[in-house]
MIPA-742985 format. One record per residue (C-alpha): x, y, z. Coordinates in pm, 1 decimal. Layout:
REM residues N
+----------+----------+----------+
!       c1 !       c2 !       c3 !
+----------+----------+----------+
!        X !        Y !        Z !
...
+----------+----------+----------+
This chain:
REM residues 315
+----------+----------+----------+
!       c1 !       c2 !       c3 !
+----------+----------+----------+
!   4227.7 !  12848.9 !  19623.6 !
!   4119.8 !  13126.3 !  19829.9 !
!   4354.7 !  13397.7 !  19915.2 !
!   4373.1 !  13649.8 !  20208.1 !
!   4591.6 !  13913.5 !  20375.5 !
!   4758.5 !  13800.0 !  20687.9 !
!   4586.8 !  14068.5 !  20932.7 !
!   4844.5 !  14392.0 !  20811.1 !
!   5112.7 !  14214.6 !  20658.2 !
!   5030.0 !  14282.3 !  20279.0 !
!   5100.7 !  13893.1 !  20248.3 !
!   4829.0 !  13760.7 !  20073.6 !
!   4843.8 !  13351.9 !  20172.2 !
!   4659.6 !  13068.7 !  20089.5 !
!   4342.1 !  12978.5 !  20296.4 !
!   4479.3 !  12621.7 !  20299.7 !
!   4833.5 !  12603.8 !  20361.7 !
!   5106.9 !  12337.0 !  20441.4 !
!   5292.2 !  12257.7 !  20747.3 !
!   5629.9 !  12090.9 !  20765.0 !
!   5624.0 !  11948.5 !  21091.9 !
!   5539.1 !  11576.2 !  20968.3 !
!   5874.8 !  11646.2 !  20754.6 !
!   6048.1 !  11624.5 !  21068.2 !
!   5928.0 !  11224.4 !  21127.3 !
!   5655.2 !  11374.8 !  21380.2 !
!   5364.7 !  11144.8 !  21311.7 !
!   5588.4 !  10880.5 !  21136.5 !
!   5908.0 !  10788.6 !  20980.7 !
!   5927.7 !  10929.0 !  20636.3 !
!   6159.1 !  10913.0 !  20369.0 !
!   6312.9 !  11290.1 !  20193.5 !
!   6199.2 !  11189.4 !  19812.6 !
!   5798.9 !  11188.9 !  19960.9 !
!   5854.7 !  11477.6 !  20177.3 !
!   5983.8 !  11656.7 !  19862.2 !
!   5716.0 !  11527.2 !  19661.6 !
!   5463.0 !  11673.0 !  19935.7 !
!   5583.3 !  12023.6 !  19915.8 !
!   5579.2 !  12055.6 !  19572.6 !
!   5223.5 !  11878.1 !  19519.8 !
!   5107.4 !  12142.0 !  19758.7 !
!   5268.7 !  12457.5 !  19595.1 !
!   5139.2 !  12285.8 !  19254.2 !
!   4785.2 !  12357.1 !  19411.1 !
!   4805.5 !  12673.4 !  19473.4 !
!   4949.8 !  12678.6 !  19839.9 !
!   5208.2 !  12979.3 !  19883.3 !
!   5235.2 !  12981.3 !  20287.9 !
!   5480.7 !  12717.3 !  20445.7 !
!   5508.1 !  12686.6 !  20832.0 !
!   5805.8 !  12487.4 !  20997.7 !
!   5995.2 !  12477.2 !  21352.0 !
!   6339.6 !  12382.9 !  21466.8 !
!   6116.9 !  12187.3 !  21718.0 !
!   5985.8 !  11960.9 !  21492.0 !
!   6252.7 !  11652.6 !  21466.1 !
!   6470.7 !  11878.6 !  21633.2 !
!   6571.3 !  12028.1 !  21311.9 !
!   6498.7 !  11775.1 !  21092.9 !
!   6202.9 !  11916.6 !  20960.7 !
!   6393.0 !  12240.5 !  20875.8 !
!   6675.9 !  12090.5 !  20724.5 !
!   6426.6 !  11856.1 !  20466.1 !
!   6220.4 !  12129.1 !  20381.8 !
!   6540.0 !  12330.8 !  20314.9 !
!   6625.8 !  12044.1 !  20039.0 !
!   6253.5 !  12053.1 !  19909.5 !
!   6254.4 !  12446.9 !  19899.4 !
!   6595.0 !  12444.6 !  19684.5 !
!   6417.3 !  12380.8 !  19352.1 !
!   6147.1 !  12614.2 !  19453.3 !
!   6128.9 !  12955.4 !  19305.4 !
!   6145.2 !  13184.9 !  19601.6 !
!   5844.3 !  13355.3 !  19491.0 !
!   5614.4 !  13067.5 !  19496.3 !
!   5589.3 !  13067.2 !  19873.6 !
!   5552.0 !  13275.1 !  20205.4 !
!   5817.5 !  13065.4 !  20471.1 !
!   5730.5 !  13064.5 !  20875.6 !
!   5922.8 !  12935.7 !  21148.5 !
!   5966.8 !  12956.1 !  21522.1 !
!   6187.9 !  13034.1 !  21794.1 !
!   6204.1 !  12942.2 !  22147.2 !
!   6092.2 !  12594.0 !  22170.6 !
!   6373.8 !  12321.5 !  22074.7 !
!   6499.5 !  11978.5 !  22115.0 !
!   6777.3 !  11691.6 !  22096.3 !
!   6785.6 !  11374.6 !  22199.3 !
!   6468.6 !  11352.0 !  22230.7 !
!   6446.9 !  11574.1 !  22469.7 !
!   6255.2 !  11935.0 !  22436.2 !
!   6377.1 !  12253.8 !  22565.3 !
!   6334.7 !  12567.0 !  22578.6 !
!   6474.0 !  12916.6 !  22565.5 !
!   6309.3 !  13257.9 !  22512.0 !
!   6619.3 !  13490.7 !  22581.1 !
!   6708.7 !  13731.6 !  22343.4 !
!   7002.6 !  13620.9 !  22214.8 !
!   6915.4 !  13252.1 !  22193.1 !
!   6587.2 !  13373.8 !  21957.4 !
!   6803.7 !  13535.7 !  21755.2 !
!   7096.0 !  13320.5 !  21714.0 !
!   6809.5 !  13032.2 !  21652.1 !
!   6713.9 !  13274.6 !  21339.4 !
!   7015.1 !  13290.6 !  21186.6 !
!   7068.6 !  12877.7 !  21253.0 !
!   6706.2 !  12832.0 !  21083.1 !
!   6793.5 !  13026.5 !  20772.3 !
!   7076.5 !  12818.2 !  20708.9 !
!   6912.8 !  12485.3 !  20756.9 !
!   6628.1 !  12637.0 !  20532.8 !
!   6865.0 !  12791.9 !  20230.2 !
!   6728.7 !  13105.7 !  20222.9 !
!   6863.4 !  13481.1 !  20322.3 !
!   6505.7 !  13582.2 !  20470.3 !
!   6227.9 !  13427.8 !  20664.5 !
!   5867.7 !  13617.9 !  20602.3 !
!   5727.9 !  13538.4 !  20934.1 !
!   5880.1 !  13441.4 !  21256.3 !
!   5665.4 !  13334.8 !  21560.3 !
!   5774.0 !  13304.2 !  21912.1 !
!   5644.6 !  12920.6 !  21974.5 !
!   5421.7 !  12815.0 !  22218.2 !
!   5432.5 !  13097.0 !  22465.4 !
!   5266.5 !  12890.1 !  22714.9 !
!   5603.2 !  12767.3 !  22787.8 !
!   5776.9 !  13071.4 !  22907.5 !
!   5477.8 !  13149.0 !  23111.0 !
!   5570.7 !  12856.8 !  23325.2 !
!   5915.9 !  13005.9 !  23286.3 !
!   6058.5 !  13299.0 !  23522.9 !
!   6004.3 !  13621.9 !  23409.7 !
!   5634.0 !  13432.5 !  23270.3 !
!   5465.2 !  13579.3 !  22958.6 !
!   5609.7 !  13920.5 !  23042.3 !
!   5965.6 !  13835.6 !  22911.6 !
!   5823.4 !  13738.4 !  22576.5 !
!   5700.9 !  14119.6 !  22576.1 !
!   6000.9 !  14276.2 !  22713.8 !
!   6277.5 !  14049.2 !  22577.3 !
!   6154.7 !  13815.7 !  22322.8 !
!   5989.1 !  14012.9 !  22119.6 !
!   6176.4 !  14314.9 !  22080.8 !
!   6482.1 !  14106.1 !  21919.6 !
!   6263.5 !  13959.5 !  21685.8 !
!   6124.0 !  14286.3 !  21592.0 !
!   6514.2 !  14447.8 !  21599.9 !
!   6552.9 !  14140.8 !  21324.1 !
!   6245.7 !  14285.8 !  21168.1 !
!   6390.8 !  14639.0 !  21092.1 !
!   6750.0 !  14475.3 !  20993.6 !
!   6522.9 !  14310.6 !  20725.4 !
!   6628.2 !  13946.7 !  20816.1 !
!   6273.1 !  13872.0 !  20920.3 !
!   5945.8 !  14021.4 !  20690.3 !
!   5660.8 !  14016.8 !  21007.4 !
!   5683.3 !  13916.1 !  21354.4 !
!   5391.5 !  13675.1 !  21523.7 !
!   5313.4 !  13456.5 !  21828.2 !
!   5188.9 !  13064.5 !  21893.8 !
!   5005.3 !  12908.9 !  22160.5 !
!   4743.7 !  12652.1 !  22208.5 !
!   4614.2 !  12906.9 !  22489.6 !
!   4392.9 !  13139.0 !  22341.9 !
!   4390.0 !  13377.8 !  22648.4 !
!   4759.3 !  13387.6 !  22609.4 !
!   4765.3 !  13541.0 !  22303.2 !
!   4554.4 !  13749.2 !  22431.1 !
!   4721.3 !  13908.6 !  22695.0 !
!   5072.9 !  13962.9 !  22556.6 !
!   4913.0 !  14153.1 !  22218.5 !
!   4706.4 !  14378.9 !  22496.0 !
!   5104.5 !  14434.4 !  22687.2 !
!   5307.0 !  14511.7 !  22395.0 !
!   5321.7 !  14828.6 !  22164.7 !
!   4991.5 !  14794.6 !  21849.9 !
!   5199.3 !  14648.7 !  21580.3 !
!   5485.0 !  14449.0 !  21770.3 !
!   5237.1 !  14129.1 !  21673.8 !
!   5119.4 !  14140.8 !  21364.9 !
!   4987.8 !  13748.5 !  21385.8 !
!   4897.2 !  13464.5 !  21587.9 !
!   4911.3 !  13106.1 !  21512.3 !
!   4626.8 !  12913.6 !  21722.4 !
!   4539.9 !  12526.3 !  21704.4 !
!   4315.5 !  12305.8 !  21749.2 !
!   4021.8 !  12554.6 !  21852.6 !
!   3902.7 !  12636.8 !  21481.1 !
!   3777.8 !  12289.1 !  21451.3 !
!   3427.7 !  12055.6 !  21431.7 !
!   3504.7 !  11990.1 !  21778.0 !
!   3602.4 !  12318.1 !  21933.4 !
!   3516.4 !  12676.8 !  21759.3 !
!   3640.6 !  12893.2 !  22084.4 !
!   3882.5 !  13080.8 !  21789.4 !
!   3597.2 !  13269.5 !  21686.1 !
!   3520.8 !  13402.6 !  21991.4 !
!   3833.7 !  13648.0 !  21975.1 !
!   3845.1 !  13716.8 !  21652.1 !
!   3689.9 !  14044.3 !  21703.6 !
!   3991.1 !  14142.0 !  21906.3 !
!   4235.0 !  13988.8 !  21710.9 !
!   4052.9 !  14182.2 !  21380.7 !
!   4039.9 !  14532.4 !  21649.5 !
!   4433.2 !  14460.0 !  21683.7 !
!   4523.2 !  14414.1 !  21295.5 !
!   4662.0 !  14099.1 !  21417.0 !
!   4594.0 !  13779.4 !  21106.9 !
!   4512.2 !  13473.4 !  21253.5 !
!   4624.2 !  13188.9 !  21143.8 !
!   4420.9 !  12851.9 !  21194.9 !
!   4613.2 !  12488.7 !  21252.5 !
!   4526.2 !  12131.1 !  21279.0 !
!   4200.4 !  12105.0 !  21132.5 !
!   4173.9 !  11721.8 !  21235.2 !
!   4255.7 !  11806.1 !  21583.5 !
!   4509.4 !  11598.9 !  21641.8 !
!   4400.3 !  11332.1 !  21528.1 !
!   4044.1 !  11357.7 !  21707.4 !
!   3827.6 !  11389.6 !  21371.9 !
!   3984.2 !  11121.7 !  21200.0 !
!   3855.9 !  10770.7 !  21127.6 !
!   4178.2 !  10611.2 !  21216.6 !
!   4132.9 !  10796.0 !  21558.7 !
!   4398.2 !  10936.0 !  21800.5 !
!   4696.6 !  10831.4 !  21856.0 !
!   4819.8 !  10703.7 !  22226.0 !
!   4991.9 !  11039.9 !  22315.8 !
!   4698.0 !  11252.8 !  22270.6 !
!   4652.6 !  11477.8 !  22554.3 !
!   4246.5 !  11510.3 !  22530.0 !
!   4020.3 !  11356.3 !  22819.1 !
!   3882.9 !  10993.0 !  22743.9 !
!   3471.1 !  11121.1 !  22714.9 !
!   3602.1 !  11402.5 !  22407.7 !
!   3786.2 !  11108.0 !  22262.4 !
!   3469.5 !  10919.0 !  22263.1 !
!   3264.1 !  11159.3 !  22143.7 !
!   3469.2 !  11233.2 !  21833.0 !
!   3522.4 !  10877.2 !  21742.2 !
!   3115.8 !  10831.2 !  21760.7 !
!   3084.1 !  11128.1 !  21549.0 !
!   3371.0 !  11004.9 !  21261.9 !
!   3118.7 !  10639.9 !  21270.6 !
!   2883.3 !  10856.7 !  21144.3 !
!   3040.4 !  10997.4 !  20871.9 !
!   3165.8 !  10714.5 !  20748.4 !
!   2771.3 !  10543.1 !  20762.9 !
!   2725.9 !  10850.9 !  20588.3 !
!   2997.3 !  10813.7 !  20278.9 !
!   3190.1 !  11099.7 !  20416.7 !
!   3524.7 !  11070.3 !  20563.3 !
!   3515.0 !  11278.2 !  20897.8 !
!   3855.6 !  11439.7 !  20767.5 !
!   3723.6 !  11592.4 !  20463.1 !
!   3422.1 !  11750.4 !  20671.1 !
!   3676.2 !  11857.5 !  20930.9 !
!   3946.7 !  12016.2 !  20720.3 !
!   3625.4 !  12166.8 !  20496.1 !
!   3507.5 !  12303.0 !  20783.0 !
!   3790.7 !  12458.5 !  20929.8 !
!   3883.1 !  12668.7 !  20604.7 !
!   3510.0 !  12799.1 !  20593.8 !
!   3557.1 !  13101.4 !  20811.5 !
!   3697.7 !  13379.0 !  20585.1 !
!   3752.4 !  13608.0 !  20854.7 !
!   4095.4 !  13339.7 !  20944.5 !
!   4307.4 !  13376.0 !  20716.9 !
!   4449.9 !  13043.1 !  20636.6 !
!   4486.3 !  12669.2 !  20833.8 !
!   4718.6 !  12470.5 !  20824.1 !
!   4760.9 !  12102.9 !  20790.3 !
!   5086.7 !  11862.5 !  20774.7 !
!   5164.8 !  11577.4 !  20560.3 !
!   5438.3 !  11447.0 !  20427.0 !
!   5267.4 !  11216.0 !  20180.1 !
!   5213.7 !  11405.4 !  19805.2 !
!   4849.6 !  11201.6 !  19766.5 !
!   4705.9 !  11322.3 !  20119.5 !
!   4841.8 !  11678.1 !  20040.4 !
!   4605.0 !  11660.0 !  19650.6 !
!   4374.7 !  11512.4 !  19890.0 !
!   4340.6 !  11736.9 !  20096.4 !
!   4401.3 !  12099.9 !  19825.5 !
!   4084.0 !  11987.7 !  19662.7 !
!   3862.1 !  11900.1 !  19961.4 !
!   3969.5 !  12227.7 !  20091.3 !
!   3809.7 !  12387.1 !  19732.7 !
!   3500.7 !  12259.3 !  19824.4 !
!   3257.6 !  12371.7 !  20072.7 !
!   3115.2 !  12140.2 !  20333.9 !
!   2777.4 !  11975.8 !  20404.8 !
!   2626.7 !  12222.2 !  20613.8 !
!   2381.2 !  11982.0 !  20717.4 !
!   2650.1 !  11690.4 !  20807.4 !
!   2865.8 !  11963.1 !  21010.5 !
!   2558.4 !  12026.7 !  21220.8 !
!   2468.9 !  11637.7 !  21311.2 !
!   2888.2 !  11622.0 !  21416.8 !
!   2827.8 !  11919.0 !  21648.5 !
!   2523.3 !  11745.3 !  21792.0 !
!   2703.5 !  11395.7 !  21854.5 !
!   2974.6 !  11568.3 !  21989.4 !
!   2726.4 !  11762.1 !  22235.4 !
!   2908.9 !  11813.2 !  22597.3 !
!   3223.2 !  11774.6 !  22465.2 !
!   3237.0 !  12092.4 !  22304.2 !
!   3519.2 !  12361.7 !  22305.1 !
!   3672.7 !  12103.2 !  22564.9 !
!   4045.4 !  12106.0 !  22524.4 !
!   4405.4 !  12032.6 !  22737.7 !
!   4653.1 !  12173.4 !  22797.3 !
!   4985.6 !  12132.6 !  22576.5 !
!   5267.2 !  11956.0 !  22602.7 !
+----------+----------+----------+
């Protein structure tokens, strides 16, 4: 396992790392003994950075990785969750206001166990810029409480989510240099769609780390293919299901070459995947120890053609 500072953060994390969200019954209905099994096959292979949400399960995958993390020394992992996006019932909501980030904080620590979260990340910021006060009250409200959380010492390091890169973008270029000190992108460090690398010269000028997520797209690069609530446009979803056919004629899942692939760039410091199922999570540790087939990644591209760096919006 490969291990690299998070842009200025002096955490050193894991260039594969694990996220919780399928803990919270996201992809499917899972049972606590596997989910606990998960975590600790992936901090047994070397994986010390942990991301979870209150969104995902609305709280559910907080409060399982909570049990997990209680026979856990604290010191085996970095922990990262969110504020702002939510849920119950079913229904998603959301709230960047000051006080609701920081009482969500507080509620997240609890569900988790623990007396200090190393990274918080204002999630999806996409959101709020459909909100009133639009990306700007992430800079002038959002932010500053998390980073008024940072000098109390609940939180270690403050960061920032968003499918949109050019989102990211713009509120790091509006707030004070050091307010962000990461992003979280998906979905665009991938076979599919490489448009991360594109600003990680400003992201690098910034001393913001970058941190890389979903490796399989969604579900795009996988041989078992996408499932029905997948936001990407029908000719991408082609494309990508051609392109796993040919892996597979080849011998080589399409998910090993993707999450290979993903974790090849050493400039990002770390992608994450989700599983709650111990054997995908070995499965995946030890593809991710191995580098690709350069050759293989190049005929994907090719098949994919067109359909390149296309992408959706979230939702």
């Amino acid at each position: 396992m490969r291990y690299t500072e998070l842009g200025q953060t002096g955490m050193k994390i894991s260039h594969l790392s694990f996220g919780a969200s399928s803990l919270g019954s996201v992809f499917r209905e899972t049972n606590e003994k596997e989910s606990f099994e998960a975590v600790e096959a992936a901090i047994e292979g070397g994986i010390n950075f942990i991301d979870v949400s209150p969104y995902y399960g609305h709280y559910k995958a907080e409060t399982v990785l909570g049990k997990a993390l209680k026979n856990i020394p604290r010191d085996k992992y970095y922990l990262s969750t969110k504020v702002g996006r939510y849920g119950k019932d079913g229904v998603n909501t959301w709230d960047y206001s000051a006080k609701r980030v920081t009482d969500s904080v507080y509620e997240s620590m609890e569900r988790l166990g623990i007396d200090f979260i190393d990274l918080i990340n204002v999630h999806d910021i996409e959101f709020q810029a459909a909100l009133p006060g639009g990306l700007q009250k992430v800079v002038d409200e959002t932010l500053p409480a998390l980073v008024e959380l940072r000098e109390k010492g609940v939180v270690g390091h403050v960061g920032i989510t968003d499918l949109q890169l050019q989102n990211l973008k713009w509120v790091i270029e509006h707030c004070e240099k050091g307010v962000v000190e990461s992003v979280l992108n998906f979905c665009h460090y991938t076979l599919n769609d490489d448009a991360l690398g594109d600003f990680m010269g400003f992201f690098e000028h910034e001393g913001v780390g970058v941190v890389n997520a979903s490796p399989l797209s969604m579900g795009l690069l996988s041989q078992r293919g996408v499932p029905v609530w997948h936001p990407a446009p029908k000719p991408l979803v082609k494309a990508c299901q051609k392109a796993a056919v040919h892996c597979h004629e080849k011998g080589y899942p399409i998910e090993k070459l993707a999450v290979q692939y993903a974790v090849s760039n050493p400039r990002i410091a770390s992608t994450l995947f989700s599983s709650a199922n111990p054997d995908n999570v070995r499965r995946n540790i030890e593809w991710a120890n191995e580098e690709p087939d350069w050759e293989l990644v190049m005929e994907v591209k090719e098949i994919i053609g067109d359909q390149q760096r296309v992408t959706w919006a979230n939702s």
